[in-house]
C-alpha positions in Angstrom: -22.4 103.7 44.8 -19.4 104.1 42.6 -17.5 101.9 44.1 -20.7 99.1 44.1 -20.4 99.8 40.2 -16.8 99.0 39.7 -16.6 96.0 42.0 -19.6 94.9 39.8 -17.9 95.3 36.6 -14.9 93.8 38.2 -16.5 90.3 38.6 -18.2 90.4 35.3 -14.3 90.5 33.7 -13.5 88.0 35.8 -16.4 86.0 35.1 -15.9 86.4 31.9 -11.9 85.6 31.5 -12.6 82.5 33.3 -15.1 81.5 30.7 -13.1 82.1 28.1 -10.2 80.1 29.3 -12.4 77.1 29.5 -13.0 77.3 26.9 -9.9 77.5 25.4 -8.8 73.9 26.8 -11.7 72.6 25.8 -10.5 73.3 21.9 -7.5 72.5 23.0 -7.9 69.3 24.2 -10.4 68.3 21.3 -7.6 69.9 19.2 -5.2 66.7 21.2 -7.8 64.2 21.2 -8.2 64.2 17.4 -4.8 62.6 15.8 -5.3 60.2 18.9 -8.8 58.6 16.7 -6.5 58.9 13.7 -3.9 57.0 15.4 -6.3 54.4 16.0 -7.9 54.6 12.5 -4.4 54.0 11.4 -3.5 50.9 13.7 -6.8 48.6 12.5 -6.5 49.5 9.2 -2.8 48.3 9.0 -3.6 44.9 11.2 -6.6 44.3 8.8 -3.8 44.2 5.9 -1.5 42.5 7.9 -4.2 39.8 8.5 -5.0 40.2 4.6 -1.4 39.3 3.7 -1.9 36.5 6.1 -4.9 34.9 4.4 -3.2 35.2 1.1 0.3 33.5 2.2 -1.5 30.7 3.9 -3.7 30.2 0.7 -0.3 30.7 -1.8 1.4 28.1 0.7 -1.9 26.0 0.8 -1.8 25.9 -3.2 2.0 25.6 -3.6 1.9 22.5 -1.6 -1.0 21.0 -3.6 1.3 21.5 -6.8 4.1 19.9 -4.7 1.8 17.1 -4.7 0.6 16.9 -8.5 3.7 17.9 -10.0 5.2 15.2 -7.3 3.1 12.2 -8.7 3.1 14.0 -12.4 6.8 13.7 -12.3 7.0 9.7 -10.8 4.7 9.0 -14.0 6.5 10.7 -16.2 9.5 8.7 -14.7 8.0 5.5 -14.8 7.3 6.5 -18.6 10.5 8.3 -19.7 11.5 6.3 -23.0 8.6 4.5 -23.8 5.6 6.5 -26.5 2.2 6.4 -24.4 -0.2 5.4 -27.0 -4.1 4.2 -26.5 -5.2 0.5 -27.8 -8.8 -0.4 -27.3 -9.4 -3.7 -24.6 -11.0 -5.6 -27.6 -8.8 -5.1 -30.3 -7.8 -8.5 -31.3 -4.9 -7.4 -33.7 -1.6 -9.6 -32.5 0.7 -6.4 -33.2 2.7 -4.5 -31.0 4.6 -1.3 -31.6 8.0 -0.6 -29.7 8.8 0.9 -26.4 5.5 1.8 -26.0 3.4 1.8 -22.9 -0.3 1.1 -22.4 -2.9 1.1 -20.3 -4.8 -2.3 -20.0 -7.0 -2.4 -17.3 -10.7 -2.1 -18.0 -12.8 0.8 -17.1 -11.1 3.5 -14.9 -8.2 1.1 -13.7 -4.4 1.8 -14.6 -2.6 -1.2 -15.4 0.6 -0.2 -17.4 2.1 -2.4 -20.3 5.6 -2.1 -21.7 7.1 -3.5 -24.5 10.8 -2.9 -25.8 12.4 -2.1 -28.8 11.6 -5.8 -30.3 7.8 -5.5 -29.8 7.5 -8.2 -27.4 5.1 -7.4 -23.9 8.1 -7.6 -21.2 6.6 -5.6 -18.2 3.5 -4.6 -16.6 2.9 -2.6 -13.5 -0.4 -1.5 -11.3 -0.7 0.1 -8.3 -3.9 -1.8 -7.0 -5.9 -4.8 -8.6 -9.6 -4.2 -8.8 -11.5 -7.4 -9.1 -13.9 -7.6 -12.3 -17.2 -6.6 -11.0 -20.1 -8.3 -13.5 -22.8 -6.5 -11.7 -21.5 -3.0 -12.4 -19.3 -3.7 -15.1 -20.4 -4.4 -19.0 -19.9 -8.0 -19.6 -20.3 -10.2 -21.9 -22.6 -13.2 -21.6 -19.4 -15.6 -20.9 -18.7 -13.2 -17.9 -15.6 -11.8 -19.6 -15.4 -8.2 -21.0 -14.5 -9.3 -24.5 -15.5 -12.2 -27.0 -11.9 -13.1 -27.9 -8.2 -11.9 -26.9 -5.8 -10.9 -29.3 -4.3 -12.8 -32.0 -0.4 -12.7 -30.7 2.4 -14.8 -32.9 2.0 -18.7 -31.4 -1.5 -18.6 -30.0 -2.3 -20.4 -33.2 -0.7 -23.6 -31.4 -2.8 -25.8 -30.2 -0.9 -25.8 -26.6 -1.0 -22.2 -25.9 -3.6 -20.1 -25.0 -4.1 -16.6 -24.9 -3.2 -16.1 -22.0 -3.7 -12.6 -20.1 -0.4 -11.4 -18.1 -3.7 -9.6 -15.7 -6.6 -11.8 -15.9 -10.1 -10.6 -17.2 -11.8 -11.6 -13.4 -8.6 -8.8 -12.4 -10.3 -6.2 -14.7 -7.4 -7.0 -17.4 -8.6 -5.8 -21.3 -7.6 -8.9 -23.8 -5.4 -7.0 -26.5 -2.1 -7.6 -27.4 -0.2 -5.6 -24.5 -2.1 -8.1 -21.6 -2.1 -11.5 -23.9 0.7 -13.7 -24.6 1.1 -17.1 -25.8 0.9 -19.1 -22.6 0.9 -22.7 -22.1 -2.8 -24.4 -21.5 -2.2 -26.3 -18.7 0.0 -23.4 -16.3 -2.9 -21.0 -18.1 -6.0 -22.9 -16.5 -4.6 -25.0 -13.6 -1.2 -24.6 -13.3 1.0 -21.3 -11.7 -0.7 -18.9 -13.3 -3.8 -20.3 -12.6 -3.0 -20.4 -8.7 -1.4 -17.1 -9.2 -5.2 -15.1 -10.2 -6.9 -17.3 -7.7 -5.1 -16.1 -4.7 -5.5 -13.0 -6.1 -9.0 -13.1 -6.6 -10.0 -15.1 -2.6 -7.7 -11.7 -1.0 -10.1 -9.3 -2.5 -7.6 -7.7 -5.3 -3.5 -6.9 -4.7 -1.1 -4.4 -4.4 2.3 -3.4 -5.9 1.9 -5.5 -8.7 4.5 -6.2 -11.3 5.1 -8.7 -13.8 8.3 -9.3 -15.4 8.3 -11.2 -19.0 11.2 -12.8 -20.4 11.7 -14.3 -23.7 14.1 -17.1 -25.2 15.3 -14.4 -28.1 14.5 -11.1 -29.8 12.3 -12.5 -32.5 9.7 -14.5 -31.0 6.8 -13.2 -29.0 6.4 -16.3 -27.0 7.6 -15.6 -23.5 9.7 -18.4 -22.2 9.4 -17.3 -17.8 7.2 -15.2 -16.4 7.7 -13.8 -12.4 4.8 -12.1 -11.1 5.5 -10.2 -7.7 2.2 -8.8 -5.4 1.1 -7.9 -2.1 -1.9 -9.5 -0.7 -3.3 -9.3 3.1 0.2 -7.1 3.8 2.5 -9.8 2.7 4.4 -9.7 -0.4 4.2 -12.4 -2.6 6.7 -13.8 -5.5 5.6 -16.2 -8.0 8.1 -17.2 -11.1 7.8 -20.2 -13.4 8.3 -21.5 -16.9 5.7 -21.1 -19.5 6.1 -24.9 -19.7 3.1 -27.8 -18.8 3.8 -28.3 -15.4 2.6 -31.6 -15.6 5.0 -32.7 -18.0 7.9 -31.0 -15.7 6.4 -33.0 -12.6 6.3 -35.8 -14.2 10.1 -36.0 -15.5 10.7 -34.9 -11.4 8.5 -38.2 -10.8 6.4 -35.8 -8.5 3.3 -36.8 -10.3 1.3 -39.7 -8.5 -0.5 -42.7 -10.6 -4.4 -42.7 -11.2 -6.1 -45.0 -8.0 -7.1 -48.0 -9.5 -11.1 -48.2 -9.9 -11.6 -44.5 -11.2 -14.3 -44.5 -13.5 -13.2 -41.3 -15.4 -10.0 -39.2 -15.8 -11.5 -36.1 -13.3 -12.4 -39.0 -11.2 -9.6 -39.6 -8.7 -11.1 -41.2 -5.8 -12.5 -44.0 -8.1 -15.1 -43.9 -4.6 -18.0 -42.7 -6.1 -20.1 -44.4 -9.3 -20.3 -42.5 -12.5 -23.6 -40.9 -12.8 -24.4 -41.1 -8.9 -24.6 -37.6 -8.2 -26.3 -37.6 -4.9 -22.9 -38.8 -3.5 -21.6 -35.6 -5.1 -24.3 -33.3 -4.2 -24.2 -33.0 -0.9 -26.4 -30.5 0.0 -29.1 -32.3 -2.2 -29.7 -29.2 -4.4 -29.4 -30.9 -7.4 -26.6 -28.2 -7.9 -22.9 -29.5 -7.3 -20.2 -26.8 -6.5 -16.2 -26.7 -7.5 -15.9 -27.9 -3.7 -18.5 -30.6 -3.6 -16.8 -32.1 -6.7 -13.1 -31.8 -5.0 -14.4 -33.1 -1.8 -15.6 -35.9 -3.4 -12.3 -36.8 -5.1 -12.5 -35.2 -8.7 -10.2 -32.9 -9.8 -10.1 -29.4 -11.4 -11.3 -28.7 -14.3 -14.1 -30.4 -15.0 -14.9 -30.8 -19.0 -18.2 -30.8 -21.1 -17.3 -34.4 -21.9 -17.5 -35.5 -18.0 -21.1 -36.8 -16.9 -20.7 -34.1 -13.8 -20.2 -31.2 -15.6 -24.3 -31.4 -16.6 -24.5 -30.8 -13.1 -22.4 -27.8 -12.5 -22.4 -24.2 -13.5 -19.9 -23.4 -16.5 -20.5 -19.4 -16.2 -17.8 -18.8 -18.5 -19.4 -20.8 -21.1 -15.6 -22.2 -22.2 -16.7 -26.0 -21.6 -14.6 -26.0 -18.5 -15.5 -25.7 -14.9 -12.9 -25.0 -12.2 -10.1 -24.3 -14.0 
């Protein structure tokens, strides 16, 4: 019975030693496991800052680049400006003064056209990235279709053969002070170069790269004696330069200019085909309306004038007593 007793006790101990070796690994192993969740802890919480620091670099290189870009087209104004005063002139302001080395910005509404003068006041340069056509739907306009009443008054417009003539035209979205008007001559002002000059212009839709370069017979006057105007239209490049002279006058001396066909009936007349007051050989359309083309077609030339009997029958939107020029 003794015996039965001890070998009972016996496997109780060992019973009991085995239990309590369990569970010692247990706690031992949890004892392991535990820096191994730290670890882990550890590991997303440095690749969440490293993806932090990731964002911010890409937004700091995002932001630095957009500065490249301002301070890049900050800095070519600034160049294109470097020695001239940038001062503001209203579009109206008919005063005929200029002040020196100045620039300006003469292009209505939100448009940039830049002016230069040099250090004699006269208008020598004037630069635009893009030409926006004159819109008179959108666009405040007067009743004669321009933006302004009258242009400036610059020294030698007071002749009666020059005009105020705008270096950007108002149907170009030019203002009419003194930094986009000079003394031009009539005839190159409404039908001659610089006539053709805003009315390829105007059939392309607007220009590109435009630049006009003024020159002047001394340092006193402020009548320009050449003007060269260079463009893009359509993707082609475009160079126009001529006199501010009457073009007819020049053609003429170069006996370019041909004589009148006998049997015209008026000076805009130049077919001498159809009869003064007939205009049903004008109109052709029979609208009782006849166009700048009708009117060429039919042999009359450009403009036509308040004194013509076929000027009744056409549309003078500017209200100058001209149409077509």
């Amino acid at each position: 019975m003794k015996k039965k007793m001890n070998y009972i006790l016996l496997l109780l101990m060992t019973v009991f030693m085995i239990g309590c070796t369990e569970a010692e690994d247990t706690a031992s192993t949890e004892g392991e496991e535990q820096p191994k969740t730290e670890e882990v802890a550890t590991d997303d919480a440095t690749n969440e800052e490293a993806d932090t620091e990731k964002e911010i670099e890409e937004k700091n290189t995002s932001d630095n680049e957009s500065n490249n870009s301002t301070e890049e087209s900050t800095n070519t104004t600034d160049d294109q400006f470097s020695g001239y005063e940038r001062i503001n002139i209203d579009g109206g302001d008919q005063s005929g003064h200029r002040e020196a080395k100045v620039v300006v910005d003469i292009g209505f509404g939100d448009r940039e056209y830049w002016a230069f003068t040099n250090e004699h006041g006269q208008l020598v340069r004037v630069v635009a990235e893009e030409i926006t056509l004159q819109d008179d739907e959108t666009e405040d306009v007067v009743s004669s279709g321009r933006y302004y009443w009258d242009e400036a008054q610059v020294p030698g417009v007071e002749s009666d053969q020059l005009d105020q003539g705008h270096v950007i035209a108002d149907s170009l979205g030019g203002v009419s002070n003194a930094y986009n008007i000079t003394p031009q001559e009539s005839t190159l002002n409404r039908h001659g170069d610089q006539a053709y000059m805003e009315d390829a212009i105007r059939k392309a839709g607007g220009a590109t790269d435009f630049e006009a370069v003024i020159t002047y017979p001394d340092t006193v006057t402020q009548i320009p004696s050449s003007y060269q105007y260079t463009y893009t239209i359509q993707g082609n490049e475009v160079v126009d330069t001529f006199d501010n002279v009457n073009p007819d006058e020049v053609n003429e001396s170069l006996g370019l200019t041909n004589d009148e066909p006998s049997g015209s009936s008026d000076s805009n007349d130049s077919s001498g085909a159809t009869e003064k007051g007939d205009v049903s050989s004008v109109d052709t359309n029979g609208n009782g309306q006849v166009t700048i083309q009708e009117a060429k077609d039919a042999g009359f030339s450009m403009p036509i004038t308040s004194d013509h009997w076929l000027y009744e029958h056409m549309q003078d939107r500017d209200g100058d007593g001209m149409v077509g020029e």
